[in-house]
VEXDREN-2710 file (C-alpha; in Angstrom, 1 decimal):
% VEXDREN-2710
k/r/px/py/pz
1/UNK/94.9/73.7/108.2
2/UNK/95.0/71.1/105.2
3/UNK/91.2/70.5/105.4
4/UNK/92.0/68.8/101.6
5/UNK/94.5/66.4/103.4
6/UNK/92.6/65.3/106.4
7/UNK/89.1/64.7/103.5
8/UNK/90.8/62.5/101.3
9/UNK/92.6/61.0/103.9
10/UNK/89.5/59.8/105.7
11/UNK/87.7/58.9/102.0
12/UNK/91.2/56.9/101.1
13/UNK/90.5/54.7/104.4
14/UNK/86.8/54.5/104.2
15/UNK/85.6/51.2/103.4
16/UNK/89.1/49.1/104.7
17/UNK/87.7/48.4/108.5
18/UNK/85.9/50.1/110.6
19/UNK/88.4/52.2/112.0
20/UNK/88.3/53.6/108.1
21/UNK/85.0/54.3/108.0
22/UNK/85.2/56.0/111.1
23/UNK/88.3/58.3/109.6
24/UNK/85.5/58.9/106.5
25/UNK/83.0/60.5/108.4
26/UNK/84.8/62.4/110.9
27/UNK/86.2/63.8/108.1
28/UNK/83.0/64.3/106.2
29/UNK/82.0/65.6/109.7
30/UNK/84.9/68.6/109.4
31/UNK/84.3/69.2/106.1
32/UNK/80.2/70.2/106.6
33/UNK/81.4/72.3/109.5
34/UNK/84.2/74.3/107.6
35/UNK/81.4/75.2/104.8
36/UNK/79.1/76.3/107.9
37/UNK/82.4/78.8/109.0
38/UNK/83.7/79.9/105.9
39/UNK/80.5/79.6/103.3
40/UNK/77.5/79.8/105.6
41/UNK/75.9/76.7/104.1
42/UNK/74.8/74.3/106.1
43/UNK/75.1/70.2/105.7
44/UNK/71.6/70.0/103.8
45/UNK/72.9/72.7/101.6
46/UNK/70.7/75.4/102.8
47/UNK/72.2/78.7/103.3
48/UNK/72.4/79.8/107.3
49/UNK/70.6/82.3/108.7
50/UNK/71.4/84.3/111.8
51/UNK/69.5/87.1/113.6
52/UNK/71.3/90.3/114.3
53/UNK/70.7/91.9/117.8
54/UNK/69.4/94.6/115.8
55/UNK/66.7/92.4/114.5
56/UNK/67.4/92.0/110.9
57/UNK/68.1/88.5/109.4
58/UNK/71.2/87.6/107.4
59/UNK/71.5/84.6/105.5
60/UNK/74.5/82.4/103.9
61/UNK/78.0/84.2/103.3
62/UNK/76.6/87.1/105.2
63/UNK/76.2/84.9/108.2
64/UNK/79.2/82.9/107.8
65/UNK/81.3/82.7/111.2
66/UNK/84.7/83.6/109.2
67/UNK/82.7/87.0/108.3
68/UNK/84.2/88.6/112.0
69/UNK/85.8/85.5/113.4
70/UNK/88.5/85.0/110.3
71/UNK/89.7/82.1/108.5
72/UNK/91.9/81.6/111.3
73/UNK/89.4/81.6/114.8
74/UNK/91.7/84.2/116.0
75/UNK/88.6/87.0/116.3
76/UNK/89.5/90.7/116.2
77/UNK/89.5/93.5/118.1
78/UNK/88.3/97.4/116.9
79/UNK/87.7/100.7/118.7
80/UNK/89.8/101.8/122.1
81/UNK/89.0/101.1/125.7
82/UNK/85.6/101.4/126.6
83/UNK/84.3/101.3/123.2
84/UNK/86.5/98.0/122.5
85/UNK/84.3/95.8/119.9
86/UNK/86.4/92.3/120.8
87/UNK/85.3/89.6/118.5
88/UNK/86.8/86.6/120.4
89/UNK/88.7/83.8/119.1
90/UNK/87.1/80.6/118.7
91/UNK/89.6/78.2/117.5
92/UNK/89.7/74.4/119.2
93/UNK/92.5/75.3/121.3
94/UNK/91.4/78.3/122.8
95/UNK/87.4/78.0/122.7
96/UNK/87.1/73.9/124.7
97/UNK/89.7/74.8/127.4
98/UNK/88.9/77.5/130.3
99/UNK/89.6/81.5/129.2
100/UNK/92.8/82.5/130.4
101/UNK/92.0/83.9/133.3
102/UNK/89.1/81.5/134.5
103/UNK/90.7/80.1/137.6
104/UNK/92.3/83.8/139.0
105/UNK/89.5/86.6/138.1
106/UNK/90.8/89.9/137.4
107/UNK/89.3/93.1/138.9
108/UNK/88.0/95.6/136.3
109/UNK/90.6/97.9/137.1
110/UNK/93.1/95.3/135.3
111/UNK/94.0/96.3/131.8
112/UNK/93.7/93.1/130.8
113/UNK/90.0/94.0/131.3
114/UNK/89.1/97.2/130.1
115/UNK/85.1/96.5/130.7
116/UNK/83.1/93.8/130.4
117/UNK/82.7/92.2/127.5
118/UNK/86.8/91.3/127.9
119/UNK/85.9/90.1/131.8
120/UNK/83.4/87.7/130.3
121/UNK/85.4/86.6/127.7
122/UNK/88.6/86.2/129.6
123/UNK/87.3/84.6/132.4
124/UNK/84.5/82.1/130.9
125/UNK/84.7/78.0/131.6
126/UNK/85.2/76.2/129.1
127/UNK/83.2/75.2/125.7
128/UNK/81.4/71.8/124.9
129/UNK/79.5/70.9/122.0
130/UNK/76.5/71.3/124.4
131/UNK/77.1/74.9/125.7
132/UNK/78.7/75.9/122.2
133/UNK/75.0/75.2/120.6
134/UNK/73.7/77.2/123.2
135/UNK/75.8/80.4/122.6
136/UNK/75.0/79.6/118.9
137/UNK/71.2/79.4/119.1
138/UNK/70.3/81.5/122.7
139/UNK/73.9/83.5/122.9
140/UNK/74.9/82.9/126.5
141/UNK/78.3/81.4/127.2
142/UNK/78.9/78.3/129.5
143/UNK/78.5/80.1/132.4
144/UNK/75.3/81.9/131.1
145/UNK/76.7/84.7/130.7
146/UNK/74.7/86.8/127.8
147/UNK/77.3/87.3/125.0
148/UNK/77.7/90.7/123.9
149/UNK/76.8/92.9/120.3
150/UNK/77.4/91.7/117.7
151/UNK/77.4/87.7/118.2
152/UNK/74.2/86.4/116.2
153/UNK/71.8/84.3/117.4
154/UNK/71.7/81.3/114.7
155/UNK/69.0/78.7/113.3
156/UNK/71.3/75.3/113.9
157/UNK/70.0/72.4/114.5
158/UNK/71.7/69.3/116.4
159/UNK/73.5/67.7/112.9
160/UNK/74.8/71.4/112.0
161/UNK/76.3/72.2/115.4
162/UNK/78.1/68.8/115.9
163/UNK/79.4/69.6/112.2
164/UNK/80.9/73.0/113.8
165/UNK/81.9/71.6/116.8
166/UNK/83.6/68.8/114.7
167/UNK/85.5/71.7/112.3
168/UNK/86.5/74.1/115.6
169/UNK/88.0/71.4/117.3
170/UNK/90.8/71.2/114.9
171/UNK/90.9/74.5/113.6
172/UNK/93.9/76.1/114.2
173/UNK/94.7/72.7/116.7
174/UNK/98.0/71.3/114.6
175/UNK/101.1/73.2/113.7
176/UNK/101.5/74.5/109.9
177/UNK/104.0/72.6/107.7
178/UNK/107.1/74.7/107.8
179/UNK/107.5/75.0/111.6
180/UNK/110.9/72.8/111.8
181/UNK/111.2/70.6/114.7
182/UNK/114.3/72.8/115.5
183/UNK/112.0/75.8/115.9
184/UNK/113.1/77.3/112.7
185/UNK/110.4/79.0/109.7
186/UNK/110.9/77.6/106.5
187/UNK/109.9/80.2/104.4
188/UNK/110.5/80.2/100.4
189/UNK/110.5/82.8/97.6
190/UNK/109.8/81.8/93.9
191/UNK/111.5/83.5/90.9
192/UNK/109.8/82.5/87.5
193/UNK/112.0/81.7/84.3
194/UNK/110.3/85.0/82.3
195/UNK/112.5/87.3/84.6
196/UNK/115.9/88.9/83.6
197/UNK/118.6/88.0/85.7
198/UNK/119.0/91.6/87.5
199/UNK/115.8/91.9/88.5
200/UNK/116.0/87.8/89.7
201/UNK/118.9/88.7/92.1
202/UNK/117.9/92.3/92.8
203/UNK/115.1/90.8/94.6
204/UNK/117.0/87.7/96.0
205/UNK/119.8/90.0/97.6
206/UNK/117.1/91.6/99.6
207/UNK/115.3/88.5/101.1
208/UNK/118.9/87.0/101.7
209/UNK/119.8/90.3/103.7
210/UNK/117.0/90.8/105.5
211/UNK/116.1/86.9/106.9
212/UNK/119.4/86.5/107.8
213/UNK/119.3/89.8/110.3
214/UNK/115.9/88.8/112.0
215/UNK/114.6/86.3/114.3
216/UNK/110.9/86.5/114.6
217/UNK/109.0/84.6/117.0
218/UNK/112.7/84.2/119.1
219/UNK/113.0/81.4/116.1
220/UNK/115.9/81.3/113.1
221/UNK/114.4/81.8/109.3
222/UNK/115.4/79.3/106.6
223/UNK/115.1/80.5/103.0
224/UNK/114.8/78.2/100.1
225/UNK/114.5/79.7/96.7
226/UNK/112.7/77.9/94.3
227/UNK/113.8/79.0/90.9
228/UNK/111.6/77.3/88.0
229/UNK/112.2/76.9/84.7
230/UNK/110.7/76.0/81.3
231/UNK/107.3/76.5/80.1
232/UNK/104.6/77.6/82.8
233/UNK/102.6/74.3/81.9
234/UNK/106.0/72.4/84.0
235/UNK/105.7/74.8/87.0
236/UNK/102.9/72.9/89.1
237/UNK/105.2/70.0/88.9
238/UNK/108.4/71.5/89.8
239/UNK/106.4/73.4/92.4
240/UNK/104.9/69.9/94.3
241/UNK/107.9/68.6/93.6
242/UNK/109.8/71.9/96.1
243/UNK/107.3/71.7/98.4
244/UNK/107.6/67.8/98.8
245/UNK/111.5/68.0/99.6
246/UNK/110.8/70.8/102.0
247/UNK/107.1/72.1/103.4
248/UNK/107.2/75.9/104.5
249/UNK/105.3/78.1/106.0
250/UNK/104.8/80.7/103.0
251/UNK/106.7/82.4/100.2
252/UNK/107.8/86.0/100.8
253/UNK/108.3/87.8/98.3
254/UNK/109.5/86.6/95.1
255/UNK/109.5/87.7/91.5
256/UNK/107.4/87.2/88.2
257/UNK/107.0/88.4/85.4
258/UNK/103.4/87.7/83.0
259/UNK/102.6/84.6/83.6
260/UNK/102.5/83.7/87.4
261/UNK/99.1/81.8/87.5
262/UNK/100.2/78.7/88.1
263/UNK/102.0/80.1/91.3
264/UNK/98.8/81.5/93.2
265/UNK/97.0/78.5/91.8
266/UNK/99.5/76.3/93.5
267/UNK/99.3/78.0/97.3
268/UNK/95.9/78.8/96.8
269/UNK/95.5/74.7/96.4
270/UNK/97.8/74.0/99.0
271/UNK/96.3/77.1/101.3
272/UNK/100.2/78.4/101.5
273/UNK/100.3/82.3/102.1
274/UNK/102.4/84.2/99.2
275/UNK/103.1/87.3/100.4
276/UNK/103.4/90.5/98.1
277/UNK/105.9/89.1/95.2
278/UNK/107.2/91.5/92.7
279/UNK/105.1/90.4/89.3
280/UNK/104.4/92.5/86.4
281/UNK/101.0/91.1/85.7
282/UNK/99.4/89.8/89.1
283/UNK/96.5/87.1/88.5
284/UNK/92.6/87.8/88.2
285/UNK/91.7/87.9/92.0
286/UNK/88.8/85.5/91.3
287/UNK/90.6/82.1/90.4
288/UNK/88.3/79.5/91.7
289/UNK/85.5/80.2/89.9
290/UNK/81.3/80.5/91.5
291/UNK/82.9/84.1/92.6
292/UNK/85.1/82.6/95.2
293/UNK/88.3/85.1/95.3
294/UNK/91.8/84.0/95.9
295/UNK/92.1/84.1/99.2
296/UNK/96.3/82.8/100.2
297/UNK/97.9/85.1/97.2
298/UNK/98.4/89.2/98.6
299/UNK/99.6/91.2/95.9
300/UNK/101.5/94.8/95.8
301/UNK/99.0/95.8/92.7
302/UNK/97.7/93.9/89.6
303/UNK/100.3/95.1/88.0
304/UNK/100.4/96.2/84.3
305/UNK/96.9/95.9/84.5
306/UNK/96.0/98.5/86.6
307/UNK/98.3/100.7/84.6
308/UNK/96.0/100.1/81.5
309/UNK/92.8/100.6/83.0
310/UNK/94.2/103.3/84.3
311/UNK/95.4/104.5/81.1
312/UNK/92.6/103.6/79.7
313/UNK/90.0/105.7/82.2
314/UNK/92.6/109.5/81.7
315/UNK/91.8/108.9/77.9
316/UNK/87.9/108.6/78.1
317/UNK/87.9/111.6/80.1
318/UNK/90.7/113.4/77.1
319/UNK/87.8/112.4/74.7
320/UNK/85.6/114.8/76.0
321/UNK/87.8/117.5/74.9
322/UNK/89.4/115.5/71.4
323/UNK/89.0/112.0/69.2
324/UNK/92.1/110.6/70.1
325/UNK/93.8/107.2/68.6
326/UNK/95.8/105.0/70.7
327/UNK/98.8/103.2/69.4
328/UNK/100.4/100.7/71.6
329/UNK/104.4/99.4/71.7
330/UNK/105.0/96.4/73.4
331/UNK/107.6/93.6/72.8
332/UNK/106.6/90.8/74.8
333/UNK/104.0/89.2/77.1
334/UNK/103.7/91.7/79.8
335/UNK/103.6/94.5/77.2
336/UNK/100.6/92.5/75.3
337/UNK/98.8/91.6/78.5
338/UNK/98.9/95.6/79.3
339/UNK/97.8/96.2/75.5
340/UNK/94.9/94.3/75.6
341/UNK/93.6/95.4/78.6
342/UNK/94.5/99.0/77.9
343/UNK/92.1/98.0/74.4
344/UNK/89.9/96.2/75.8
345/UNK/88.8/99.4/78.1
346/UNK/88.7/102.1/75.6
347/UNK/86.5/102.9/72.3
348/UNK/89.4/104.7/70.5
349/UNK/90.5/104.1/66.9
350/UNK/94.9/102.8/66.8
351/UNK/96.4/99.8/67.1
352/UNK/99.1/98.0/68.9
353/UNK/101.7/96.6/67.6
354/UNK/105.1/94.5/68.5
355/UNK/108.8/96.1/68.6
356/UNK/111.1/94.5/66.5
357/UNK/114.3/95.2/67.6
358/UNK/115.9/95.3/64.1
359/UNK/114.0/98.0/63.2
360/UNK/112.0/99.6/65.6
361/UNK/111.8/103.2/64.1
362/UNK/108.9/101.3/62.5
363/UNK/106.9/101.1/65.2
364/UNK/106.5/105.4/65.1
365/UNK/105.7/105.3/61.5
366/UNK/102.3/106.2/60.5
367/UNK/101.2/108.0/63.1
368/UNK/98.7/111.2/63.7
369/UNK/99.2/114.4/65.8
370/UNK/95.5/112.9/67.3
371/UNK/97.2/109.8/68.2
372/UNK/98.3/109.2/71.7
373/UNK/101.3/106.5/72.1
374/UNK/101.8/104.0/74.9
375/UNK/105.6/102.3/74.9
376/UNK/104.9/99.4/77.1
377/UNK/108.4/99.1/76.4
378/UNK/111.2/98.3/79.4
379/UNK/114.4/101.1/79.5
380/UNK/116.6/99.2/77.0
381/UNK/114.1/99.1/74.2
382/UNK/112.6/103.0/74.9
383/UNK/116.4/104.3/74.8
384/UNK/116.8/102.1/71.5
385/UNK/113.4/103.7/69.8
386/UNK/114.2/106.8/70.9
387/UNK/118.0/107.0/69.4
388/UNK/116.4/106.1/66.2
389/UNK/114.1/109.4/66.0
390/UNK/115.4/113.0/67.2
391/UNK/111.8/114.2/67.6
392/UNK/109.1/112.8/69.7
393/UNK/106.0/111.5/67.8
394/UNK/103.5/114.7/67.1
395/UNK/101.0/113.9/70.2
396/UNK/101.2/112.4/73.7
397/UNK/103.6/109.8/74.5
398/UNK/103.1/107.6/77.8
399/UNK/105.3/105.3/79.8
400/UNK/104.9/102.6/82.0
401/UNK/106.2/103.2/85.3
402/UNK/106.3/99.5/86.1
403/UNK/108.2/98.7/82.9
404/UNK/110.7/101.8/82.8
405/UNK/110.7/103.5/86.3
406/UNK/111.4/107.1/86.0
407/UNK/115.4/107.8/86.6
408/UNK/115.9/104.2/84.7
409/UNK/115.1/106.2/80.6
410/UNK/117.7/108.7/79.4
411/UNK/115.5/110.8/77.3
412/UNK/116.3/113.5/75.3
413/UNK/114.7/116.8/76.3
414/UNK/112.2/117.2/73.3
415/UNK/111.2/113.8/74.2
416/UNK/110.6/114.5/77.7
417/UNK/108.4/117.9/76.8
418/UNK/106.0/115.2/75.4
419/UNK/106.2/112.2/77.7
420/UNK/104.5/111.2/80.8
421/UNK/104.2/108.1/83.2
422/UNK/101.4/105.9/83.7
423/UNK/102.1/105.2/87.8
424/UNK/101.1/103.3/90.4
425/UNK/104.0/105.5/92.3
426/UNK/102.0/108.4/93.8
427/UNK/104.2/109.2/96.9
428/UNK/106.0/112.8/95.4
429/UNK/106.6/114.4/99.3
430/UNK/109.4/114.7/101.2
431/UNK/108.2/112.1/103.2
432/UNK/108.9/109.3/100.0
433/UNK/112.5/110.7/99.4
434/UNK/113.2/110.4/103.0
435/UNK/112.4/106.8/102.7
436/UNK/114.3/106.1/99.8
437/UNK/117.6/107.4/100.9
438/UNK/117.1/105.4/104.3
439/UNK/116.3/102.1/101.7
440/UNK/119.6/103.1/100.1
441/UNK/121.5/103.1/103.9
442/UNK/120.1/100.1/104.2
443/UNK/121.6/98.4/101.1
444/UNK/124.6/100.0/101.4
445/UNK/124.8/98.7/105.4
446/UNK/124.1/94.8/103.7
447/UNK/126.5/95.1/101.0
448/UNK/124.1/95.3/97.9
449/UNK/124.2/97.8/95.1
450/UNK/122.5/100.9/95.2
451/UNK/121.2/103.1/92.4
452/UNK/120.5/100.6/89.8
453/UNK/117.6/100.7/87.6
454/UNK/116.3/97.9/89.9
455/UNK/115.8/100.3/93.1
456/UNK/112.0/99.7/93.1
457/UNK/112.5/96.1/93.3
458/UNK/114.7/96.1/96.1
459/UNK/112.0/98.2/97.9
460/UNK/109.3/95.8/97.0
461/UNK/111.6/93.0/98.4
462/UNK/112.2/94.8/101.6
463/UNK/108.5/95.9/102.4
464/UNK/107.3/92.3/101.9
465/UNK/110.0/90.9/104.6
466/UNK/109.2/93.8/106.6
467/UNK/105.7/93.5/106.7
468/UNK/106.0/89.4/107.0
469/UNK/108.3/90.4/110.3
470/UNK/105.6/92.7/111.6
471/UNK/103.1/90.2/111.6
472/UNK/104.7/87.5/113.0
473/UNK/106.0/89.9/115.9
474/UNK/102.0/91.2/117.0
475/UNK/100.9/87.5/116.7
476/UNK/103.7/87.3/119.2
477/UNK/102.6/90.3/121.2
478/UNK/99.1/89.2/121.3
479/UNK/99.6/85.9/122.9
480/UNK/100.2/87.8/126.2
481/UNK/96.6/88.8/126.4
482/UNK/95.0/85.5/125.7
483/UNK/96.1/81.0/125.2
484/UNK/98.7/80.5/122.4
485/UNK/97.9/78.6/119.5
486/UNK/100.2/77.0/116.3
487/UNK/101.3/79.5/114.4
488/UNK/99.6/79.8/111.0
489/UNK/99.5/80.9/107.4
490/UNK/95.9/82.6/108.2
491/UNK/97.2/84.5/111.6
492/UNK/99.8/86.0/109.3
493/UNK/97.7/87.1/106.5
494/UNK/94.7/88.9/108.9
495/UNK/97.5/90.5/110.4
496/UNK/98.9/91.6/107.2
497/UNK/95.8/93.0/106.5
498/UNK/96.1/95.4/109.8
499/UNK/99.1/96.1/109.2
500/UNK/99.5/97.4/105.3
501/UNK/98.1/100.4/106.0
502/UNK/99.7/103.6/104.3
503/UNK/98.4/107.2/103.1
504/UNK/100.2/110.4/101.7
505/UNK/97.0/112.6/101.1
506/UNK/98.4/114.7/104.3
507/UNK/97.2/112.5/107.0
508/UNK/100.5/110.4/107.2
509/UNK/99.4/106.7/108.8
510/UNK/102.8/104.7/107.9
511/UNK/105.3/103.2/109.8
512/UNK/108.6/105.1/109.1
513/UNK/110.7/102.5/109.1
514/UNK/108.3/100.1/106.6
515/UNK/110.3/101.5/103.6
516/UNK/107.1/101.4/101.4
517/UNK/107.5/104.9/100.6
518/UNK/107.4/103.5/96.2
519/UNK/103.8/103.5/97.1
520/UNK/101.5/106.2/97.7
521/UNK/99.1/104.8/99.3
522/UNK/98.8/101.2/100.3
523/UNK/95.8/99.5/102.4
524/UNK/94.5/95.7/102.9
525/UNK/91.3/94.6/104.5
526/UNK/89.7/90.6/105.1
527/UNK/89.3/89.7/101.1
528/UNK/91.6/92.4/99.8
529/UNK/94.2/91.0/97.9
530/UNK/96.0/94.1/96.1
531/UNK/97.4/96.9/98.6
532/UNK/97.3/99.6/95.6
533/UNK/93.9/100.1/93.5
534/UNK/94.6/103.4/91.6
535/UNK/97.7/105.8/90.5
536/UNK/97.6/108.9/88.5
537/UNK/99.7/110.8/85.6
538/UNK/102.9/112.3/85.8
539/UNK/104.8/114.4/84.0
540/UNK/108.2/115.9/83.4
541/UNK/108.0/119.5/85.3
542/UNK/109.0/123.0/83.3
543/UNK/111.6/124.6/82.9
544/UNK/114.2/121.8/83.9
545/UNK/111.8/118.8/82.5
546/UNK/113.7/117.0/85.7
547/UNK/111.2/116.6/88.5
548/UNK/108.1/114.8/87.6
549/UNK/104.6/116.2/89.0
550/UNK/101.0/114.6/89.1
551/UNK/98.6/115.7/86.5
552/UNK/95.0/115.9/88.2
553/UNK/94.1/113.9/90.6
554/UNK/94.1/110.0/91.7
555/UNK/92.6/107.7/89.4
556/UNK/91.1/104.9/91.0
557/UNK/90.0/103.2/88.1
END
């Protein structure tokens, strides 16, 4: 919901005629009731409190309703069976009409109704603002009912409950823009002037390919790519200006290089999901300030960040054992992003410095056997360093496998004795091959080209329509068990959250045919915003120096 639109909406009437005025405070009405749901502050500003059946008192973000009902009002479910914990939904058009199965009760044999907190909550009247306030402060339902563990019983007084009554009732009432009155999704992907062409329509071939095949939801998919260009300053603009001409429902995918800030600041503003684009440096997770975390923007990994913290944590553990330096390579904004980072996180002596292409032998000069040096250098510019100096530099040389993914560097052998990766990449097994070779078929079957250096792209692109597919498909599925509501952005990000869930430390959880296999491990949860959170360091194997193999453990910086 556009709970921005419908405030200054109301405030842009107020004061015309009465009718205005009205629009002001019903609006002003919504507005206290979404900070009750989502902030647990109630209209005097006072933080909410709510008693747990297990006595203990919780107050303000703790208490907040979105805490197990989500953003969206569409609940959750955990456990099996009998031990089902159902958090119900309690969006306007499923909490004020009758549960599904008021009017024809189902006996508990049903597996609709597995026990009885499902019977009451399938089969209850329906809500008012009078029986909500009782569930609220005495927890019974309409038909008095007790509600089950772990609804809290809350301190709300008459004001604060019409304020949440006001804010339910539309919650989740009014279809999202991008649902086209033909039944299609509009759905767009951004690509942002700092990225080379390859990658651009390495990425683009995918999403073409893959909307074109599905129809989720029984509904067609209509993809707009919204290429920007100049300066990032211009992108909010041309951004509006994209979404003006044609609303969608979120942006899939996409690609980025350092600088895609004013991207998640955009959908964050306009609360439009942008799910898992391929960016070399993802935004700081907390963009709105007051520790409010971005909440519309889901990310693979930070990117080039997490590679230097993770750098940077394997060298404070190498000190224990030496002094080293740390010299770092870069040659443009993603590399100095990385550097800084990587600097800002470890007490070592070095420095970085910038290639320059026409001479960039002198970017090894000067240095120590102590010194340990990071190339955050892409395949073109390593293979150009490297062609200028037989020998490897006398200590430890690292890669980033974001910027030069191994299989994309030809290094010569003495170079590869002394190099390893900095990687996000974790999945060595069988398992990981398996899936690449199937990603390849898959290509192959679409017409696109297969082994270029931009192979993990093309796997990014195809997890994130895979994974936007397999949400919308269980919101689907679910609607059999309880009332349809408009499809929207928040459904599709909870259930993204369920859904990116993927292990390799020998307990296999993934969907075979997800293709995520570039990952390790990936897992979401409500407020987690980057699927991978730690890598490791690999190196070139002995004798052949082909096969790479993880030094230590994970690093989960």
């Amino acid at each position: 919901m556009k709970f921005r639109t419908l405030l200054a909406l109301g405030l842009a009437l107020a004061g015309l005629n009465g009718t205005g005025a009205y629009a002001a405070s019903e609006a002003a009405l919504v507005e206290a009731g979404r900070r009750i749901y989502e902030q647990g502050i109630l209209p005097d500003g006072t933080p909410l409190s709510a008693q747990r059946p297990e006595g203990f008192t919780l107050e303000g973000a703790h208490a907040a309703c979105t805490t197990c009902h989500r953003r969206s009002g569409m609940g959750s479910v955990e456990g099996q069976v009998e031990r089902i914990v159902m958090v119900v939904p309690i969006a306007g058009p499923v909490l004020f009409k009758p549960a599904k199965f008021a009017n024809s009760f189902l006996d508990p044999s049903h597996h609709y109704v597995p026990n009885k907190a499902w019977q009451r909550a399938l089969t209850r009247p329906a809500y008012d603002e009078k029986s909500l306030a009782r569930a609220l402060r005495e927890g019974v339902d309409p038909a008095g009912r007790p509600l089950s563990p772990p609804m809290m019983r809350y301190a709300l007084d008459d004001k604060a409950v019409s304020a949440l009554t006001a804010y339910l009732r539309q919650l989740n009432s009014q279809p999202s823009p991008g649902l086209g009155r033909d039944g299609s999704l509009q759905v767009a992907t951004v690509i942002t002037p700092d990225v080379p062409a390859a990658r651009a329509e390495a990425v683009l071939g995918v999403v073409r390919a893959w909307l074109r095949s599905i129809r989720p939801l029984g509904r067609p998919i209509r993809l707009h790519e919204w290429r920007l260009t100049g300066e990032a300053g211009d992108w909010p603009s041309q951004l509006a200006d994209f979404y003006r001409q044609q609303p969608v429902f979120a942006l899939v995918s996409g690609v980025g290089g350092a600088r895609w800030q004013p991207v998640q600041a955009f959908c964050e503003a306009q609360t439009l999901p942008c799910l898992l684009p391929s960016v070399e440096v993802a935004p700081d997770n907390d963009t709105r300030g007051a520790g409010q975390t971005a909440y519309y923007s889901v990310y693979y990994s930070p990117g080039l960040t997490l590679e230097a913290r993770l750098l940077a944590h394997y060298l404070k553990d190498q000190t224990k054992k030496r002094t080293p330096g740390l010299v770092q390579i870069y040659s443009d904004d993603s590399g100095r992003i990385a550097a800084q980072t990587a600097r800002a996180q470890v007490p070592l002596g070095g420095q970085d410095r910038r290639l320059r292409l026409t001479s960039p032998s002198s970017a090894l000069t000067g240095l120590s056997a102590q010194d340990a040096v990071m190339l955050w250098l892409r395949p073109d510019e390593i293979e150009q360093l490297v062609s200028t100096r037989a020998e490897p530099p006398a200590g430890q040389v690292y890669l980033s496998a974001l910027l030069a993914p191994p299989g994309s560097v030809a290094l010569p052998l003495a170079w590869k004795r002394r190099v390893a990766y900095v990687s996000l990449f974790d999945d060595l097994s069988v398992q990981g091959e398996i899936a690449r070779v199937r990603l390849q078929h898959w290509l192959q079957q679409h017409h696109l080209p297969v082994g270029t250096r931009e192979l993990r792209l093309q796997a990014d692109a195809y997890a994130a329509c895979y994974l936007f597919n397999a949400a919308l498909s269980r919101i689907r599925a679910q609607e059999v068990r309880r009332p349809a509501v408009p499809l929207s952005g928040e459904q599709v990000l909870e259930m993204l959250e369920t859904l990116t869930d993927k292990y390799s430390d020998g307990t296999e959880q993934v969907d075979p045919d997800s293709h995520v296999a570039f990952y390790g491990r990936m897992s979401l949860g409500p407020q987690q915003r980057y699927a991978v959170r730690g890598g490791n360091i690999q190196r070139y194997a002995a004798p052949d120096y082909v096969r790479l193999v993880a030094e230590g453990g994970r690093i989960v910086p």
